[in-house]
N, CA, C and O atoms as CSV, one atom per row, in Angstrom:
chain,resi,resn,atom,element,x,y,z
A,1,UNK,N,N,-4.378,19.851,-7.916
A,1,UNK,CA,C,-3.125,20.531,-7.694
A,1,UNK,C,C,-3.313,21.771,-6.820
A,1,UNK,O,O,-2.621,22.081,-5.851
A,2,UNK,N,N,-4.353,22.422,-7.315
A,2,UNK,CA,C,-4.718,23.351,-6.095
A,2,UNK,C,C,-5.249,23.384,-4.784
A,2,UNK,O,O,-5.259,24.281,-3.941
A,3,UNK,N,N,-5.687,22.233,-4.778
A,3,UNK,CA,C,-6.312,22.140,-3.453
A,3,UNK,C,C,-5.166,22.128,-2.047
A,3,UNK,O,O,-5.416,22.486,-0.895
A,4,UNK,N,N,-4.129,21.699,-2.491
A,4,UNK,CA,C,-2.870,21.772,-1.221
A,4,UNK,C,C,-3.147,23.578,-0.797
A,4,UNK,O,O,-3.682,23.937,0.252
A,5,UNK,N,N,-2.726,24.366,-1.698
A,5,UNK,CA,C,-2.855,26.063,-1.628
A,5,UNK,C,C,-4.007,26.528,-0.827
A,5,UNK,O,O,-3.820,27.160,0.213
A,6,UNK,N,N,-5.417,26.191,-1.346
A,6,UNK,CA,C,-6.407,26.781,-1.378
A,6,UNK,C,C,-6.640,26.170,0.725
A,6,UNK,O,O,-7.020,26.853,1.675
A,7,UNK,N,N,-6.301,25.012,0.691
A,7,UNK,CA,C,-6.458,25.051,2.132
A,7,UNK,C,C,-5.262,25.334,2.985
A,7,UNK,O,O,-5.356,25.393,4.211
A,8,UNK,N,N,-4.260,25.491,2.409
A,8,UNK,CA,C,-3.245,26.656,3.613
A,8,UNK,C,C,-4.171,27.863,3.580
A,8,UNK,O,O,-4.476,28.487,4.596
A,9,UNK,N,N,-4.629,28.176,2.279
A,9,UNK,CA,C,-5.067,29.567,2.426
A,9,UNK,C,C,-5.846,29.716,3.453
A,9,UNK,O,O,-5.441,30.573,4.239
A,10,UNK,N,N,-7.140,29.025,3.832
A,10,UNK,CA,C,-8.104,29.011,4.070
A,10,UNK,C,C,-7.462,28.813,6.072
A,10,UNK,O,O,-8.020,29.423,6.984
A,11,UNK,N,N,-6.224,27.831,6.299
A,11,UNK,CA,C,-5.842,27.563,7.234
A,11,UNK,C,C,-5.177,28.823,8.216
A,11,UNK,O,O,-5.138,29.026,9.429
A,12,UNK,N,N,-4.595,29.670,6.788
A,12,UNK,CA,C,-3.342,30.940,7.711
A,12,UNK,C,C,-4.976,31.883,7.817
A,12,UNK,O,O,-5.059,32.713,8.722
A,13,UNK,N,N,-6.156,31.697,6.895
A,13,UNK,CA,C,-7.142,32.807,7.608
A,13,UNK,C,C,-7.611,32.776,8.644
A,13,UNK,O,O,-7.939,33.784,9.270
A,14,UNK,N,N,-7.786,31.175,9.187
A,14,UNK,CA,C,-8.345,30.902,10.513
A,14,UNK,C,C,-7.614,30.796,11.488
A,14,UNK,O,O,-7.969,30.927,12.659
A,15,UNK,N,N,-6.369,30.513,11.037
A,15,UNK,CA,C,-5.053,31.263,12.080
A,15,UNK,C,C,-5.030,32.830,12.761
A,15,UNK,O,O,-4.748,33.237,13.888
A,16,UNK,N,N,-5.621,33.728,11.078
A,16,UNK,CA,C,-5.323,35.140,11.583
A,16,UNK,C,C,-6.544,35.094,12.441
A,16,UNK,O,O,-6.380,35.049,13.660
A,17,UNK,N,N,-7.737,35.102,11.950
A,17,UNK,CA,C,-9.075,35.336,12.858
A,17,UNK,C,C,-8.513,35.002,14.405
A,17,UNK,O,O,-8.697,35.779,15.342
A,18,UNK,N,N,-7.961,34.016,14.498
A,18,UNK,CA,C,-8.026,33.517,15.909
A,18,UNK,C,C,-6.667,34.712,16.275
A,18,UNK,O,O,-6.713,35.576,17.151
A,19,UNK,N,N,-6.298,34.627,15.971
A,19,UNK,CA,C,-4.830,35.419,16.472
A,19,UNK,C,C,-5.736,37.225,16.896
A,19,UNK,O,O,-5.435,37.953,17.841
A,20,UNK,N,N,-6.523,37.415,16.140
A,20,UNK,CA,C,-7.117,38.891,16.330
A,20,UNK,C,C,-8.146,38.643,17.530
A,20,UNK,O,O,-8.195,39.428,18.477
A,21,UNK,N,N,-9.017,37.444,17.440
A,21,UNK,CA,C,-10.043,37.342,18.765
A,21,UNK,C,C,-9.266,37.366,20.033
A,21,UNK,O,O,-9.466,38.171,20.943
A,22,UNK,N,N,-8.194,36.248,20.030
A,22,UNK,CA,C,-6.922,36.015,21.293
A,22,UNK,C,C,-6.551,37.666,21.668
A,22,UNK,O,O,-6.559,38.124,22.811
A,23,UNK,N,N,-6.223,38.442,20.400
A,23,UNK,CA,C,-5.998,39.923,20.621
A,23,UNK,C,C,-6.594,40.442,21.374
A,23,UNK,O,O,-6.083,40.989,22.352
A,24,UNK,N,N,-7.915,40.417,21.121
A,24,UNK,CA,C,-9.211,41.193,21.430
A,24,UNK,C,C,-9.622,40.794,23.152
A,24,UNK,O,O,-10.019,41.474,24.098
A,25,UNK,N,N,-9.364,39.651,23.007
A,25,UNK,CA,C,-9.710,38.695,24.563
A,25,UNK,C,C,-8.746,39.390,25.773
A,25,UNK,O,O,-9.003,39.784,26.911
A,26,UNK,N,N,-7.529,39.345,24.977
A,26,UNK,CA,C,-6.522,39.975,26.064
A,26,UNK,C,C,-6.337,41.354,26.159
A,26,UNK,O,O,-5.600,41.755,27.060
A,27,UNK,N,N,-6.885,42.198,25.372
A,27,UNK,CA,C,-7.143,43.615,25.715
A,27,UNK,C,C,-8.035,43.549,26.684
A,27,UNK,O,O,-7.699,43.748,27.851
A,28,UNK,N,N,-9.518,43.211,26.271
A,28,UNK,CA,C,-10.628,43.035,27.283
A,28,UNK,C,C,-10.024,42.802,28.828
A,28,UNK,O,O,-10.446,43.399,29.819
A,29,UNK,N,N,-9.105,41.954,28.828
A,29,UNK,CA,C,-8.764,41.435,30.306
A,29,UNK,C,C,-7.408,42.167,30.741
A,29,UNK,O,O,-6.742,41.768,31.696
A,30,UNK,N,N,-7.097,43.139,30.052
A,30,UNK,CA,C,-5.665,43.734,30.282
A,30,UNK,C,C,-4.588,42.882,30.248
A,30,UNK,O,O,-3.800,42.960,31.191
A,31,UNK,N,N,-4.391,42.137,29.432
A,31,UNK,CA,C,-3.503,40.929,29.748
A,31,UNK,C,C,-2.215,42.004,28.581
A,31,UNK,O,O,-2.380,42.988,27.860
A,32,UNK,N,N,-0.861,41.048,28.973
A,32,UNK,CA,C,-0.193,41.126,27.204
A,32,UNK,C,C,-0.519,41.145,26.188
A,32,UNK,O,O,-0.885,39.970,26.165
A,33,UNK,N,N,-0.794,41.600,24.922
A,33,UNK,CA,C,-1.023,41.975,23.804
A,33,UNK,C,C,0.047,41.390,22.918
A,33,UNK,O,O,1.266,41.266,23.031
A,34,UNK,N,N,-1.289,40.912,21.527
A,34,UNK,CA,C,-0.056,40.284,20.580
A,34,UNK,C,C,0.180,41.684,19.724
A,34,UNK,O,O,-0.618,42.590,19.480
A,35,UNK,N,N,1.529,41.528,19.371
A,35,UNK,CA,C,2.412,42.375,18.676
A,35,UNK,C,C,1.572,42.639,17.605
A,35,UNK,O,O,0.931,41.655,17.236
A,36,UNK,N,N,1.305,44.055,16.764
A,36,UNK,CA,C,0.855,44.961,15.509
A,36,UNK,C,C,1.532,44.100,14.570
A,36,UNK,O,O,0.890,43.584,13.655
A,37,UNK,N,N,3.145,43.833,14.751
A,37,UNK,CA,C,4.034,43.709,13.531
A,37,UNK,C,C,3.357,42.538,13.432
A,37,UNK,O,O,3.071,42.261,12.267
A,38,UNK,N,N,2.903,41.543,14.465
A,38,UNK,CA,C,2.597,39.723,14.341
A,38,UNK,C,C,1.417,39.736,13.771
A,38,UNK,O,O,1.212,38.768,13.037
A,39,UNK,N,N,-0.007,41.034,13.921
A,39,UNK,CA,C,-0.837,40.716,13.405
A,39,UNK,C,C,-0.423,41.224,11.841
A,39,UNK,O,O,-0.603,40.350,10.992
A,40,UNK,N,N,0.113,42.530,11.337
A,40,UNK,CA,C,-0.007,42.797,10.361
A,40,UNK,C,C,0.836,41.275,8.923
A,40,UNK,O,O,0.596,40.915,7.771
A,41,UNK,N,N,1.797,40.925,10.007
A,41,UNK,CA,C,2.709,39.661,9.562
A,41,UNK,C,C,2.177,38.720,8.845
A,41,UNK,O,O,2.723,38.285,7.830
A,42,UNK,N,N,0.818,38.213,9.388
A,42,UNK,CA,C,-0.048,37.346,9.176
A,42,UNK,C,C,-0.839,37.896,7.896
A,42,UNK,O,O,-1.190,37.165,6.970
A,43,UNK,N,N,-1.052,39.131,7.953
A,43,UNK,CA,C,-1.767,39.487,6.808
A,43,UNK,C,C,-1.187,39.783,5.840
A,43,UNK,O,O,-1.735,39.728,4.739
A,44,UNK,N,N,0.205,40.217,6.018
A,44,UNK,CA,C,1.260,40.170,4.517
A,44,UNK,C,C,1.480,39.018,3.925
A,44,UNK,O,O,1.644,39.070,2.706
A,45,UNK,N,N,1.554,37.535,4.669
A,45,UNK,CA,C,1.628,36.359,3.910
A,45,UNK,C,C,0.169,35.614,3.555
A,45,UNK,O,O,0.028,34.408,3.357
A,46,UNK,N,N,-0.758,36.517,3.527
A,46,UNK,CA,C,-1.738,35.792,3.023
A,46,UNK,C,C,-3.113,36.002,3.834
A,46,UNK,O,O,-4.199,35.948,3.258
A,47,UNK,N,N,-3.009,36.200,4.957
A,47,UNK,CA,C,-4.296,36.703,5.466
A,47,UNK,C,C,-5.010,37.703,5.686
A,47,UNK,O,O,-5.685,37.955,6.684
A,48,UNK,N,N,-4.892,38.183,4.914
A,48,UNK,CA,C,-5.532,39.890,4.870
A,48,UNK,C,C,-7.245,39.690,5.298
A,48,UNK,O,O,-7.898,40.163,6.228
A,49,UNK,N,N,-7.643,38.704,4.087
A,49,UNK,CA,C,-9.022,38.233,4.423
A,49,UNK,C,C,-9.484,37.986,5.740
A,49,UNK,O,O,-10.490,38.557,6.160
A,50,UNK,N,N,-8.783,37.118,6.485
A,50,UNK,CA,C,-9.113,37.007,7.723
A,50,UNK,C,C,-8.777,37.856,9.046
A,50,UNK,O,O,-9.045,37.593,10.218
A,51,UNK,N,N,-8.087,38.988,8.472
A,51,UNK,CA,C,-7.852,40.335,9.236
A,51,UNK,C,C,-8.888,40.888,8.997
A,51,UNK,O,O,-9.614,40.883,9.992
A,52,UNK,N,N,-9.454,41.519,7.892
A,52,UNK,CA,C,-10.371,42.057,7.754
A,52,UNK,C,C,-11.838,41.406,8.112
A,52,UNK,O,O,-12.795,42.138,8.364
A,53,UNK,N,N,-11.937,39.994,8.115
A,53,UNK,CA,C,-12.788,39.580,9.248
A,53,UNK,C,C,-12.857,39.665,10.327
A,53,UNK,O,O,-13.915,39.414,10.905
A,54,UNK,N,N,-12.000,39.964,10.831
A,54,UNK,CA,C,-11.658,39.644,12.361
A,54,UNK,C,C,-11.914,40.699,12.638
A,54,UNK,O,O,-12.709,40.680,13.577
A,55,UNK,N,N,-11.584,42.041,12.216
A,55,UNK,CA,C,-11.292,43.737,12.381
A,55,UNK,C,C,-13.538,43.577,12.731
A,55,UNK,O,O,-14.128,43.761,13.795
A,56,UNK,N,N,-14.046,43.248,11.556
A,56,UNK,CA,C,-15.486,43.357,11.655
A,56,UNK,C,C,-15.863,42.551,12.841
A,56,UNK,O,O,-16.354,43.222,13.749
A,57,UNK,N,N,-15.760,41.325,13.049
A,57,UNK,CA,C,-16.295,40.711,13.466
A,57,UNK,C,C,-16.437,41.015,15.211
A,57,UNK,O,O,-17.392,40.753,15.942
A,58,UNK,N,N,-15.093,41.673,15.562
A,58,UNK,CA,C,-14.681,41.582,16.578
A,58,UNK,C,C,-14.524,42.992,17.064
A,58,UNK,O,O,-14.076,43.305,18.167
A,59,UNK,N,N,-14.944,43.818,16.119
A,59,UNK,CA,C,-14.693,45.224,16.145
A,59,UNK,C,C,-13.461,45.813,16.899
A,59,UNK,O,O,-13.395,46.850,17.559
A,60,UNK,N,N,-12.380,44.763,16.596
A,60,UNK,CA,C,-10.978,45.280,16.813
A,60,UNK,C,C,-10.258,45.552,15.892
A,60,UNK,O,O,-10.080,45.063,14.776
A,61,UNK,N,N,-9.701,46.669,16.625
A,61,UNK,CA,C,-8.742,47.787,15.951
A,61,UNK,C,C,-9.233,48.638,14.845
A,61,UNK,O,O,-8.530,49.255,14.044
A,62,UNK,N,N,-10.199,48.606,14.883
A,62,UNK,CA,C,-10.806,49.575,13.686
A,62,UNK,C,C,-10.561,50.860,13.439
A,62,UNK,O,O,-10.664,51.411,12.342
A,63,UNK,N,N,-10.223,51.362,14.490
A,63,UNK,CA,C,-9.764,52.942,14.509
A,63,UNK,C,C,-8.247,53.299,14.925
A,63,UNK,O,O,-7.752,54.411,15.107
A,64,UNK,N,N,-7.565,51.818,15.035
A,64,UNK,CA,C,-6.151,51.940,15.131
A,64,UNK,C,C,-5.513,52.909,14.246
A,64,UNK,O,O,-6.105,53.024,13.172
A,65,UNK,N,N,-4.362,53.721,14.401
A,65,UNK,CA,C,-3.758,54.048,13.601
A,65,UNK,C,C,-1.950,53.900,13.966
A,65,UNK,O,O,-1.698,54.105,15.153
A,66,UNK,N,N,-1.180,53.695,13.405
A,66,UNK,CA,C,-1.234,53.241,11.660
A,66,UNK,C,C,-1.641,52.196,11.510
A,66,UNK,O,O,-1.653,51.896,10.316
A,67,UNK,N,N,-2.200,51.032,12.502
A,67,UNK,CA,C,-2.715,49.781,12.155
A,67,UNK,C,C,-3.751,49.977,10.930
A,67,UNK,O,O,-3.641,49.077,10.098
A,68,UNK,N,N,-4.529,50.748,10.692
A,68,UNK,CA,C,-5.359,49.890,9.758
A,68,UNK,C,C,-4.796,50.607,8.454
A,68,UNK,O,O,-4.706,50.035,7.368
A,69,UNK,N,N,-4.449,51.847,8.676
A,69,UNK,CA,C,-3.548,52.289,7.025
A,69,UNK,C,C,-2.382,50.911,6.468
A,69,UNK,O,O,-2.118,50.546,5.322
A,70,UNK,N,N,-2.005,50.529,7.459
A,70,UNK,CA,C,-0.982,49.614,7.165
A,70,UNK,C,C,-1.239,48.294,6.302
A,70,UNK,O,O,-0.589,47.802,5.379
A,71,UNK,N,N,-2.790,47.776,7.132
A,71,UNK,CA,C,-3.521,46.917,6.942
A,71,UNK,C,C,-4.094,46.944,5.819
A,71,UNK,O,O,-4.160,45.874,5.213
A,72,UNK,N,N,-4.669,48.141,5.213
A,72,UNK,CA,C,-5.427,48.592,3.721
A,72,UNK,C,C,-4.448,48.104,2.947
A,72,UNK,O,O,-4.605,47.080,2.281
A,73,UNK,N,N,-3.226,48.867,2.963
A,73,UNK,CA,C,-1.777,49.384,2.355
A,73,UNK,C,C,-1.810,47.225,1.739
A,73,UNK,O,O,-2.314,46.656,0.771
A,74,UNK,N,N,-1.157,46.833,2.703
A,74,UNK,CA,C,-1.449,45.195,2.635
A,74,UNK,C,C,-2.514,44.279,1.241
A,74,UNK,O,O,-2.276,43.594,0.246
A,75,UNK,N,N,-3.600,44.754,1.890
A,75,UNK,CA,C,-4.918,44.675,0.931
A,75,UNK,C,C,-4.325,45.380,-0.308
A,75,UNK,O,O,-4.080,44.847,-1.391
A,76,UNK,N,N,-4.201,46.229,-0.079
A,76,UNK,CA,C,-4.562,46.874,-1.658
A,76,UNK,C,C,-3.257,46.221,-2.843
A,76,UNK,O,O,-3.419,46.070,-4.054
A,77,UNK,N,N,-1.955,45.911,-2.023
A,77,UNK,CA,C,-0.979,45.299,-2.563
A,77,UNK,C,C,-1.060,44.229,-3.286
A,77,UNK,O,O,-0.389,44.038,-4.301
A,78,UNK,N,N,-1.931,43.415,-2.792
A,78,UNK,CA,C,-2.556,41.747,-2.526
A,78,UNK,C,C,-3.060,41.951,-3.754
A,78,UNK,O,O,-2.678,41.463,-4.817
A,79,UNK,N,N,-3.990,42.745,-3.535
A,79,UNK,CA,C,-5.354,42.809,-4.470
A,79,UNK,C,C,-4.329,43.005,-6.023
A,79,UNK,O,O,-4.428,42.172,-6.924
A,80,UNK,N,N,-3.314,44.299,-6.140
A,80,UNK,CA,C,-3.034,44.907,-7.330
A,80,UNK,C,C,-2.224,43.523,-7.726
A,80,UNK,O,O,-2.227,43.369,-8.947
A,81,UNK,N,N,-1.568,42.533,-7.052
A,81,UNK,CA,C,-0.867,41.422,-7.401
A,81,UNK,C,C,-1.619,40.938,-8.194
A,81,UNK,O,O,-1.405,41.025,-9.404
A,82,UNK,N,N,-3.017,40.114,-7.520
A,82,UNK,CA,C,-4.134,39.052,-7.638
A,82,UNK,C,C,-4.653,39.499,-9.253
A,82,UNK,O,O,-5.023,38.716,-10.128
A,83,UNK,N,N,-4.569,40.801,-9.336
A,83,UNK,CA,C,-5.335,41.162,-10.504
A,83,UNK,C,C,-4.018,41.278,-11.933
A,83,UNK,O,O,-4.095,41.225,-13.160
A,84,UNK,N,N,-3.128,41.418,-11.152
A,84,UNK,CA,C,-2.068,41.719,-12.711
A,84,UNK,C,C,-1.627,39.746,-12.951
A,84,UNK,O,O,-1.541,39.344,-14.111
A,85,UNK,N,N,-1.444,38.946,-12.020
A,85,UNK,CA,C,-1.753,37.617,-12.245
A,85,UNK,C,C,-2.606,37.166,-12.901
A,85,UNK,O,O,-2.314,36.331,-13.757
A,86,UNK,N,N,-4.044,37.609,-12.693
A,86,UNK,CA,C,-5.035,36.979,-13.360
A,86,UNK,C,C,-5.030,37.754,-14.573
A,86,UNK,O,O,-5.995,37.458,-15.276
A,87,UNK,N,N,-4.259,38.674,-15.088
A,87,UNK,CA,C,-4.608,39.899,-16.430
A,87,UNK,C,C,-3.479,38.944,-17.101
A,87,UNK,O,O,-3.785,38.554,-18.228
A,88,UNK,N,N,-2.193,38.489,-16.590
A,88,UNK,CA,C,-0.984,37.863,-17.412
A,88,UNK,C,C,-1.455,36.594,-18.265
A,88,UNK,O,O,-1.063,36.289,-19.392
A,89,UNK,N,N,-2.467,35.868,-17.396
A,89,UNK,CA,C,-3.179,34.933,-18.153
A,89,UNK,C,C,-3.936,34.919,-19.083
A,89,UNK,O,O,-4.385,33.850,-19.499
């Protein structure tokens, strides 16, 4: 029953990763830039994980601001959910 979930999950992370490298690619080249709201978007429905990979991996946006307060803010939401879910059980 879980396995449908666990691989969207796994799908919107490798969505975000790629969406932050594509980011990263088109800064490098001065191109258009994807939208803050589109990356942070991605990480409010579920990909935080793969933001925060991407942020390391790619050493983008790390010193953004408000991007990465926003981005924590996200995380830390996620996280206080994940844990009062798993405490209800």
């Amino acid at each position: 029953m879980a396995y449908p979930l666990i691989a969207a999950a796994i799908a919107l992370n490798c969505w975000t990763v790629l969406r932050f490298w594509q980011d990263k690619q088109r800064a490098i080249a001065g191109k258009r830039r994807i939208p803050e709201s589109k990356l942070l978007g991605l990480a409010l429905i579920g990909g935080s994980p793969g933001a925060l990979l991407a942020r390391q991996w790619f050493r983008h946006k790390t010193r953004k601001q408000p991007f990465s307060t926003q981005l924590l803010l996200i995380v830390m939401i996620q996280a206080g959910v994940a844990i009062g879910l798993l405490m209800a059980q």
